[in-house]
One Martini backbone bead per residue (centre of mass of N, CA, C, O) as a GRO file, in nm:
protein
  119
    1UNK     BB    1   1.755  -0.260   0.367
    2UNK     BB    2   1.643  -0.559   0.314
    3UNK     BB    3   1.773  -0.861   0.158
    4UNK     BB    4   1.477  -1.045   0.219
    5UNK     BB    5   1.282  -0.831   0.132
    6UNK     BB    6   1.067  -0.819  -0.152
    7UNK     BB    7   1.008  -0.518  -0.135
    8UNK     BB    8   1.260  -0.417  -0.171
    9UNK     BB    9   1.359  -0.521  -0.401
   10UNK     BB   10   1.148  -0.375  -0.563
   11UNK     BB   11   1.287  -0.091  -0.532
   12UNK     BB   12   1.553  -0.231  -0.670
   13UNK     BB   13   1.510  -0.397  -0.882
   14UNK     BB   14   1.523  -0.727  -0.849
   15UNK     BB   15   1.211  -0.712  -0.884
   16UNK     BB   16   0.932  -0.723  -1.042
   17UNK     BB   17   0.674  -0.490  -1.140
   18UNK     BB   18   0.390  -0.260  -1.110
   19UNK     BB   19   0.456   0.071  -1.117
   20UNK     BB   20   0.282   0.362  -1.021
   21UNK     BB   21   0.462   0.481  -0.782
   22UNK     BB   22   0.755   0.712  -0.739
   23UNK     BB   23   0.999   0.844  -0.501
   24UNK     BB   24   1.218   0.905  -0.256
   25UNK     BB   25   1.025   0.718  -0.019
   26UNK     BB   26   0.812   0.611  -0.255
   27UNK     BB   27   0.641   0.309  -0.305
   28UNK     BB   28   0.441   0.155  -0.604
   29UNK     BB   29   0.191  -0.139  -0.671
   30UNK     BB   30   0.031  -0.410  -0.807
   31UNK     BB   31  -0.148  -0.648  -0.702
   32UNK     BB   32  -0.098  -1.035  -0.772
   33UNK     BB   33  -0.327  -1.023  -0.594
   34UNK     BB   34  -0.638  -0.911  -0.638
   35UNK     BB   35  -0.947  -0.810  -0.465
   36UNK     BB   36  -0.972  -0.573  -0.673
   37UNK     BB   37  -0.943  -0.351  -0.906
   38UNK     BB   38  -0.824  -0.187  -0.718
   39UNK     BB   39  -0.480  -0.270  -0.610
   40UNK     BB   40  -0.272  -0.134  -0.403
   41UNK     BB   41   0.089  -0.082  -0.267
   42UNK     BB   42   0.245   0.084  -0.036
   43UNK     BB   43   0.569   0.221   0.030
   44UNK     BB   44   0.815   0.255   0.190
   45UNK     BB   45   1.187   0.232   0.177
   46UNK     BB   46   1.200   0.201   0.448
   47UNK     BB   47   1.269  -0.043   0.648
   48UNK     BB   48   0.975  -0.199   0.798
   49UNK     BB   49   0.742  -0.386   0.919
   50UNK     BB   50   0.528  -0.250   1.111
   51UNK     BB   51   0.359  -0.022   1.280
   52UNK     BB   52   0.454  -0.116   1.541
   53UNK     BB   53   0.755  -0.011   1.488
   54UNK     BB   54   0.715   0.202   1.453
   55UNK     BB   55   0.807   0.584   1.502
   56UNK     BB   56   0.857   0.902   1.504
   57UNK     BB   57   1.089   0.880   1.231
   58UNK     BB   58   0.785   0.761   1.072
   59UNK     BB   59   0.573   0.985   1.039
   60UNK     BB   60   0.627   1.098   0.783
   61UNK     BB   61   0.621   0.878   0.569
   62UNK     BB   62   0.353   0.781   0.634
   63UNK     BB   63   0.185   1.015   0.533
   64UNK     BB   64   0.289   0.994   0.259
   65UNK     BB   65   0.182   0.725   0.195
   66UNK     BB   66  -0.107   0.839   0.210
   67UNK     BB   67  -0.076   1.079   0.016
   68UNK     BB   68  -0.035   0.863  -0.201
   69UNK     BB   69  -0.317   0.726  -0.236
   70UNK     BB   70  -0.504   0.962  -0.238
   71UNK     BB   71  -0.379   1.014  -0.562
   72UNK     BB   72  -0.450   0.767  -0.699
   73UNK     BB   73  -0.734   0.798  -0.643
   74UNK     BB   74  -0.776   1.002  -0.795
   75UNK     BB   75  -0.631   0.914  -1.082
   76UNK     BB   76  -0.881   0.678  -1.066
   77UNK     BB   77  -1.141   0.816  -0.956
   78UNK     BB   78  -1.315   0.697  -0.711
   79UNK     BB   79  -1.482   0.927  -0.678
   80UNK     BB   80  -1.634   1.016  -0.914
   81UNK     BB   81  -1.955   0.869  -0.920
   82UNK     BB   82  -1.993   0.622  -1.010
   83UNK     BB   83  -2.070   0.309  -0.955
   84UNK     BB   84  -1.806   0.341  -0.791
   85UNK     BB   85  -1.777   0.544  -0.460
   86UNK     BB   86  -1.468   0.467  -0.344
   87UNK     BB   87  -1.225   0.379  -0.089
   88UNK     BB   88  -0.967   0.152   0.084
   89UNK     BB   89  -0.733   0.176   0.342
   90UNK     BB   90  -0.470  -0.065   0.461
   91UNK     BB   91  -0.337  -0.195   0.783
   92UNK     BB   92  -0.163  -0.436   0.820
   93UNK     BB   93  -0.072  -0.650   1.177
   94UNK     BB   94   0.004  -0.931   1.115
   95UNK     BB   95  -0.076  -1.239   1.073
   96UNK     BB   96  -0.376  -1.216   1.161
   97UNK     BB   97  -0.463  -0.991   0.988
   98UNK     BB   98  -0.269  -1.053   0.665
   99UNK     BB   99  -0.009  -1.062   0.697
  100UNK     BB  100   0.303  -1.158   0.469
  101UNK     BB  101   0.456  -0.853   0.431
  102UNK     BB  102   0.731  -0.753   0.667
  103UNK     BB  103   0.648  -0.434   0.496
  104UNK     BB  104   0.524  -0.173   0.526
  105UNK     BB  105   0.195  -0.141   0.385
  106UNK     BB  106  -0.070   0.001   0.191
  107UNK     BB  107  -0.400  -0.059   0.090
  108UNK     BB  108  -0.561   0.025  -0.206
  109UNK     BB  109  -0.924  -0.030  -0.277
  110UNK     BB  110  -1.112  -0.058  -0.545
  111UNK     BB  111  -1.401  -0.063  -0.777
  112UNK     BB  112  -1.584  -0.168  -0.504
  113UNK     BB  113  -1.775  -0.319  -0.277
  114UNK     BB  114  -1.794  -0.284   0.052
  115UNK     BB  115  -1.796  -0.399   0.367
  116UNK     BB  116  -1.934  -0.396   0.745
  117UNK     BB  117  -1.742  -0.579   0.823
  118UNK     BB  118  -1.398  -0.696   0.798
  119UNK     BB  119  -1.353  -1.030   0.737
   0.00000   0.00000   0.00000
């Protein structure tokens, strides 16, 4: 856990947030700006900046992370065939990409149209 790390704090309860899944190592929670309907952020608890730095010992890990996208994206219907079906992970790395908080989590984006190139 970093001191200063927003993403640590929630994990640690210093700081609310609306978690929506937690386990041993993987926790999410409903992001305070969202872009689509459904935008949750996943993290390890193990802090790390960014995927960038990750390392072998971080690839079990990353793998929870997606797999736990994956579930929450079934629990919310993502695919389900409604009017939208699909969701969208991204690992932002780095501040030109768009990271803003240096502790590695992946954005689960659903419930609308996403175009392509993105950005």
């Amino acid at each position: 856990m970093s001191q200063d790390c927003l993403f640590c704090k929630i994990a640690a309860r210093e700081i609310p947030a609306k978690l929506v899944y937690e386990d041993d190592e993987v926790f999410a929670f409903e992001d305070i700006n969202p872009q689509a309907p459904t935008h949750i952020l996943i993290c390890p608890k193990k802090h790390f900046a960014s995927l960038d730095v990750a390392t072998r010992e971080d690839e079990a890990v990353i793998g929870k992370v997606m797999l736990a996208a994956a579930q929450l994206a079934r629990e919310r219907k993502l695919l389900a065939g409604g009017t939208f079906s699909g969701y969208r992970t991204v690992f932002n790395t780095g501040k030109d990409s768009g990271q803003t908080v240096f502790h590695l989590h992946l954005h689960l984006l659903g419930g609308r149209s996403f175009r392509w190139p993105p950005g």
